[in-house]
C-alpha positions in Angstrom: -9.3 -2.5 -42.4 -6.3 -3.1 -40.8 -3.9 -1.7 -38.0 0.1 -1.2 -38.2 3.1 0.2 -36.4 5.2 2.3 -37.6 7.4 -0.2 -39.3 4.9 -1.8 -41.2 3.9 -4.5 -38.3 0.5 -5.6 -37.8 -0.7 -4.5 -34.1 -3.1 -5.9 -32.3 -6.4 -8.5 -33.4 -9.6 -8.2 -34.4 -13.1 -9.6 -33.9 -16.1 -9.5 -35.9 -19.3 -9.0 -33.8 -22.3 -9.2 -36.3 -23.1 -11.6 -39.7 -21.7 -8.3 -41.5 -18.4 -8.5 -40.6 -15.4 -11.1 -41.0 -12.0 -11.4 -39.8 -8.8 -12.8 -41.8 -5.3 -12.6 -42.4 -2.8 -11.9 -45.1 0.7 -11.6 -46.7 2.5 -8.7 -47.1 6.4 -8.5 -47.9 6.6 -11.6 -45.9 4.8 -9.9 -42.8 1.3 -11.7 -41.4 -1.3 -8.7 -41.2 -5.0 -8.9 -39.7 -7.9 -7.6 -41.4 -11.5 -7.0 -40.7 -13.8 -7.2 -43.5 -17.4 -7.2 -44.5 -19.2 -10.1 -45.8 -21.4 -9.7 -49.0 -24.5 -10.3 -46.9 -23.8 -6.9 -45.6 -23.3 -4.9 -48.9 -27.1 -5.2 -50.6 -28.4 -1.9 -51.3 -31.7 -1.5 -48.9 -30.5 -4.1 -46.5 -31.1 -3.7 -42.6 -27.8 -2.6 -41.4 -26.3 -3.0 -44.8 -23.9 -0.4 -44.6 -23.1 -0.5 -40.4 -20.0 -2.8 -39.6 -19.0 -3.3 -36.1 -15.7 -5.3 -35.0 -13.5 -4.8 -32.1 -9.7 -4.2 -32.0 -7.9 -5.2 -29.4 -4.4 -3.3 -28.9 -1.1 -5.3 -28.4 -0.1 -6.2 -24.5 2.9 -4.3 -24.9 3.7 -0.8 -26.2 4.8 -1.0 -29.0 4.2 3.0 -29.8 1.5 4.9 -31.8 -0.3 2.9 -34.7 -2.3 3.3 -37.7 -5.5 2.0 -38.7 -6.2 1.7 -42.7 -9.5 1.6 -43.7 -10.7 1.1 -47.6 -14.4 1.4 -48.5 -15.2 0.4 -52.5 -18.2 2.6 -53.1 -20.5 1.2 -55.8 -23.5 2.6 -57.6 -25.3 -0.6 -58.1 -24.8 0.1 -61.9 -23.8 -4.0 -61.9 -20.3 -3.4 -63.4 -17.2 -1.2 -61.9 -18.1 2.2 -64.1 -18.2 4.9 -61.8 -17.3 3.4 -58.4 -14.8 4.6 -55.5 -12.6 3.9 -53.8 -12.4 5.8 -50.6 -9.0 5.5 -48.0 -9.3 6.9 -44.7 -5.9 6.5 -41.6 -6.1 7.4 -38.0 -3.1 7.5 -36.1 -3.7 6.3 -32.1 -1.4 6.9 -29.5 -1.0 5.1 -26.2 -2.7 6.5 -23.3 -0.3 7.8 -20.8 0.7 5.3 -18.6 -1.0 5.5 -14.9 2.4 5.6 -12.3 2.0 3.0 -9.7 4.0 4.1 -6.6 6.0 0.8 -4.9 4.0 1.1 -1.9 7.3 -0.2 -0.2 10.5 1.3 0.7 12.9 0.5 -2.3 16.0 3.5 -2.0 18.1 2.1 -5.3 15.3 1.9 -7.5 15.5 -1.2 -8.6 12.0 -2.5 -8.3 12.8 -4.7 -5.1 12.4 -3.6 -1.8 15.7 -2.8 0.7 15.6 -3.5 4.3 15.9 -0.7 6.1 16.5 0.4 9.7 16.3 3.5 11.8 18.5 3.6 15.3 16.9 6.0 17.4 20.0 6.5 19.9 22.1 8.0 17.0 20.1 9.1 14.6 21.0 7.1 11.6 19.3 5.2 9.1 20.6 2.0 7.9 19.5 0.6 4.7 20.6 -2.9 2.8 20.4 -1.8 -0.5 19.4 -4.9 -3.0 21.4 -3.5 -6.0 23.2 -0.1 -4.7 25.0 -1.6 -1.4 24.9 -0.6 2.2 24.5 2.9 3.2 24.0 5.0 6.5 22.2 8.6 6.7 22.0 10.0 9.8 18.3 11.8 9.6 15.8 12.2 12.7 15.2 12.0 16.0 14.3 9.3 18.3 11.1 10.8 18.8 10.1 11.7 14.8 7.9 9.4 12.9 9.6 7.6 10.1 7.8 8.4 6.7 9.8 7.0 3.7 8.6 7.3 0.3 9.4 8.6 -3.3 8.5 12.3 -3.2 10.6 13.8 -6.1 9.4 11.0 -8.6 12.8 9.3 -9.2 11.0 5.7 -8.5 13.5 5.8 -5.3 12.2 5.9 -1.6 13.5 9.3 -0.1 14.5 9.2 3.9 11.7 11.3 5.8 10.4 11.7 8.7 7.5 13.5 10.4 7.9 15.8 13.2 4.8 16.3 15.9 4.6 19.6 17.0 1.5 22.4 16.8 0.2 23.3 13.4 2.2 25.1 11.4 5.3 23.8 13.1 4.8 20.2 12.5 6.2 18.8 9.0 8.0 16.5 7.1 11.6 16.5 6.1 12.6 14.5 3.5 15.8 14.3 2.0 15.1 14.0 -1.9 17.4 11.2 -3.2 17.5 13.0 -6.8 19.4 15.7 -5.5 20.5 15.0 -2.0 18.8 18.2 -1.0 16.7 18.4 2.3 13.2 19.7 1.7 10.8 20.6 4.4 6.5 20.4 3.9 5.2 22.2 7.1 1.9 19.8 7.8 -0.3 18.3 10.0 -0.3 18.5 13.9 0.0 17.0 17.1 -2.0 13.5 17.1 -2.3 13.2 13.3 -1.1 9.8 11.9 1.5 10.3 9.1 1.3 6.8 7.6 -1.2 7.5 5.0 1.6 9.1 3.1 1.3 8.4 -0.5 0.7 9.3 -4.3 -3.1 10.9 -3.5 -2.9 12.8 -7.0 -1.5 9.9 -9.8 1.7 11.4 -10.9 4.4 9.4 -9.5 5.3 11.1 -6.4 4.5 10.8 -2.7 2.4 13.5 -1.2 2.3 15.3 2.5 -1.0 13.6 4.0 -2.3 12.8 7.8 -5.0 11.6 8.8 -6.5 13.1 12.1 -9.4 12.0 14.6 -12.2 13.9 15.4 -11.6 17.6 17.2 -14.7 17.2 19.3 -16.7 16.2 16.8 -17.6 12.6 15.2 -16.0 13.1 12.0 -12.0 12.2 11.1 -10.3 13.4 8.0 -7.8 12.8 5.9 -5.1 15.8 4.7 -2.9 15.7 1.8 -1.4 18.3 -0.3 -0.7 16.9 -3.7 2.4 17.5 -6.2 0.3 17.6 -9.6 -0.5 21.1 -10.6 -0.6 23.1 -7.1 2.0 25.8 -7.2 0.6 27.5 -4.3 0.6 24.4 -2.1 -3.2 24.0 -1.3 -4.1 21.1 1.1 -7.1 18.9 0.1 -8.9 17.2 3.0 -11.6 13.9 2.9 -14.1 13.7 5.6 -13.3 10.2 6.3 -13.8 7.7 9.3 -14.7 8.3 12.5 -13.3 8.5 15.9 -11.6 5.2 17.0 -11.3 4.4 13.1 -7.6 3.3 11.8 -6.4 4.8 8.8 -5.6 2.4 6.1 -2.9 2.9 3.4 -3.4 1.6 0.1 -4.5 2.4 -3.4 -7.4 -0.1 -3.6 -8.6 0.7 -7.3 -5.4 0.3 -8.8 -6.0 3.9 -10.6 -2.6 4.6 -9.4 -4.0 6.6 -6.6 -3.9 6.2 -2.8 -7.7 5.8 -1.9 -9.5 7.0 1.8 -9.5 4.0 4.0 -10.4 2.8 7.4 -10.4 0.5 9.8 -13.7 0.3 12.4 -12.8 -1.9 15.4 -16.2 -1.7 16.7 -17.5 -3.9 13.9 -14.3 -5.3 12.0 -15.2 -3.2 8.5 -13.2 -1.5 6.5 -14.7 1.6 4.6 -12.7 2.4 1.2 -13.6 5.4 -1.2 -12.3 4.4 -4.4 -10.8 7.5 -6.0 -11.2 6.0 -9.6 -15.2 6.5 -9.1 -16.3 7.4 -6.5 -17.7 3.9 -4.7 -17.8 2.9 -1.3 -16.8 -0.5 -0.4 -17.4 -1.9 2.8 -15.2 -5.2 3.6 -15.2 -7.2 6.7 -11.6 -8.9 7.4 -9.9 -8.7 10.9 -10.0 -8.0 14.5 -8.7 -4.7 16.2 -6.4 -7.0 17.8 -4.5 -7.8 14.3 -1.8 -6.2 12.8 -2.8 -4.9 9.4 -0.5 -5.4 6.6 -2.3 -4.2 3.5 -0.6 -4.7 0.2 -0.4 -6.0 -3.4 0.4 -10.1 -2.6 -1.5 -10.8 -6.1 0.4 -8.6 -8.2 -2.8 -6.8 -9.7 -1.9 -2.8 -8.8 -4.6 -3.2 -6.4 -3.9 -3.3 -2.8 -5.3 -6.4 -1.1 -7.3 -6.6 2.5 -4.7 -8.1 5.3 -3.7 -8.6 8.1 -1.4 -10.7 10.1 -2.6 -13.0 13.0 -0.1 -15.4 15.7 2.0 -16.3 12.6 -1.2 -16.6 9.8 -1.4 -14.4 6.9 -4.6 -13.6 6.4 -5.7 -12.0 2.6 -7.8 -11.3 0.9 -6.8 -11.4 -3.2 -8.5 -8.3 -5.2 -7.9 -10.2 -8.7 -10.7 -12.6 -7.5 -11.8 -11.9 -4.2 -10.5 -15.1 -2.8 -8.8 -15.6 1.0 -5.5 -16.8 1.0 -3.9 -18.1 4.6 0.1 -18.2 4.9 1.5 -19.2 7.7 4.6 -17.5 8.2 6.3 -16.4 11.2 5.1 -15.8 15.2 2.9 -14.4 16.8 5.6 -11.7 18.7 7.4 -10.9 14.8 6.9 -7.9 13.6 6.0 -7.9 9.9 7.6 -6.0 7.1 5.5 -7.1 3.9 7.4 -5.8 0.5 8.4 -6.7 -3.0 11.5 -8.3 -2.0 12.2 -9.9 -5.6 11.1 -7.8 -7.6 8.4 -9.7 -9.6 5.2 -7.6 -8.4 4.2 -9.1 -5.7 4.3 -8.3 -2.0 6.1 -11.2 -0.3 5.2 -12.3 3.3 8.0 -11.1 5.6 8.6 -10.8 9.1 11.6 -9.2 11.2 12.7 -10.9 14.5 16.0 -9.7 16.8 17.3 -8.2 13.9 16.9 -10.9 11.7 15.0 -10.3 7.8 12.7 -13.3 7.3 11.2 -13.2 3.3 9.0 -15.8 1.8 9.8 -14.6 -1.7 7.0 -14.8 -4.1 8.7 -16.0 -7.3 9.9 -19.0 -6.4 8.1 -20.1 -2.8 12.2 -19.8 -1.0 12.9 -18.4 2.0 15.4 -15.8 2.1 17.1 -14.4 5.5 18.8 -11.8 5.8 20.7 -10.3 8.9 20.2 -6.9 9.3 19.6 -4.6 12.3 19.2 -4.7 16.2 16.0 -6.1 18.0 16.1 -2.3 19.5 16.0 -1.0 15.9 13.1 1.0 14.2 12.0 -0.3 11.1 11.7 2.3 8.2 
């Protein structure tokens, strides 16, 4: 057996897992193929597991498109000479799994993979935004009193400029200005008291949904309120029973299933409750105070959000590739800061923004990168 591309490549290695199989390699029109064989301890009419072969495949890190697998199974009779044995030839085609869309989790508006510093001044409406490969531009968008909510909600892999408007239900919403068309779209959602910063991808296909998440009404329970993009033509909202009242919501996409996941923070006992929308599992993590600011992120480059927060100047994480804690120190106590993948190599980078000042501890190559950008009186988007 053996696996190719479609021109003629081998793709992909294998390895035997039983006495009854064997792995080599080959020459063909001066191209190195893989093969997995049987041995001839495996071939005796009669024999235990004679005529079972297990190996494993294992596909190529990168796509390199749908491949083949040739198989070729010499049937004999046991006659002891070649009269009347066959040679059967079977193929399977396999295509790559469609790939699971990770949403930036930051605020990159030139699609470029690196994230843009961005401002919003509240006395004149206008946002401000340092684009990393597009250049400066200024939208004027909101009011002083609206909740910034950037994120990439037509699925163009650029942030949009939103915000969310507080008002009663059904007058409350988002407005978002899609970047792929420079149109203004408006999602009537949530209400007064809901906390819009759990906007996200909550359904896996590549664009930011509509979500809140709002306290208990009188009761113990909170919940979370999205209404996803991926096959919902009539715009039905799904809603999580999750947290309680006092609880913070916690944005992230823990699983790294390319979905954003139910979170919390409890200050009364410094856990965090995640429902991990890839199966179903709680998790329960302890890592901060209430008194923190919480700056959850991908600072291992994984896909999976990491456990942080950000202390008098210490970074405090906790890495989900191994479950370690990492401690930066980076910045004061009074900064305000603005994690994001600021170089572009998957990795959030510690980053704090003081008097209108961008300070980055870039991940790539351990520099320090400052960039002067905004007012102290500035909002930051």
């Amino acid at each position: 057996m053996t696996t190719l591309t479609a021109s003629n490549t081998a793709a992909g290695t294998y390895t035997h897992t039983t006495a009854f199989t064997q792995t080599k390699t080959g020459t063909v029109s001066g191209g190195v193929r893989n093969y997995a064989t049987h041995t001839t301890s495996g071939v005796f009419a009669g024999q235990s597991g004679g005529s079972t072969w297990t190996f494993n495949w294992t596909a190529p890190a990168t796509d390199v498109g749908p491949v083949t697998h040739y198989v070729a199974i010499l049937h004999g009779d046991n006659g002891q000479d070649d009269t009347g044995d066959q040679t059967y030839i079977k193929t399977q085609v396999v295509t790559p799994a469609v790939a699971v869309v990770i949403h930036h989790g930051f605020t990159d508006f030139d699609a470029d993979g690196k994230a843009d510093p961005s401002i919003f001044r509240g006395s004149n409406g206008f946002w401000y935004i340092n684009r990393s490969t597009a250049g400066f531009t200024a939208t004027q968008w909101g009011l002083a009193t609206d909740k910034l909510a950037p994120a990439d909600y037509d699925g163009d892999d650029k942030s949009d400029v939103a915000i969310w408007r507080e008002d009663v239900a059904s007058v409350a919403g988002f407005y978002i200005l899609q970047s792929s068309n420079n149109t203004m779209r408006i999602e009537r959602f949530g209400q007064t008291g809901d906390d819009p910063t759990i906007v996200g991808d909550w359904d896996g296909d590549g664009k930011a949904d509509p979500a809140v998440h709002r306290g208990p009404g009188g009761g113990p329970q909170a919940y979370i309120y999205f209404r996803g993009s991926l096959n919902n033509p009539s715009g039905n909202v799904t809603f999580v029973p999750w947290g309680a009242s006092g609880d913070k919501a916690m944005r992230g996409d823990f699983d790294g299933d390319g979905k954003m996941d139910p979170a919390v923070f409890r200050p009364s006992n410094g856990v965090w409750y995640i429902s991990q929308s890839s199966n179903g599992a709680i998790r329960y993590e302890n890592w901060g105070n209430v008194s923190d600011k919480f700056v959850p992120a991908d600072y291992d480059g994984d896909a999976k959000t990491d456990l942080a927060v950000f202390r008098n100047g210490i970074w405090y994480i906790k890495q989900s590739s191994n479950s370690q804690a990492v401690y930066i120190s980076f910045g004061l106590g009074t900064d305000v800061p603005v994690p994001a993948d600021y170089d572009g190599d998957g990795k959030t980078d510690a980053a704090i923004y003081r008097n209108g000042i961008w300070y980055e501890r870039l991940s790539s190559s351990g520099s320090l990168s400052v960039v002067n950008f905004g007012l102290s009186t500035d909002a930051l988007s």
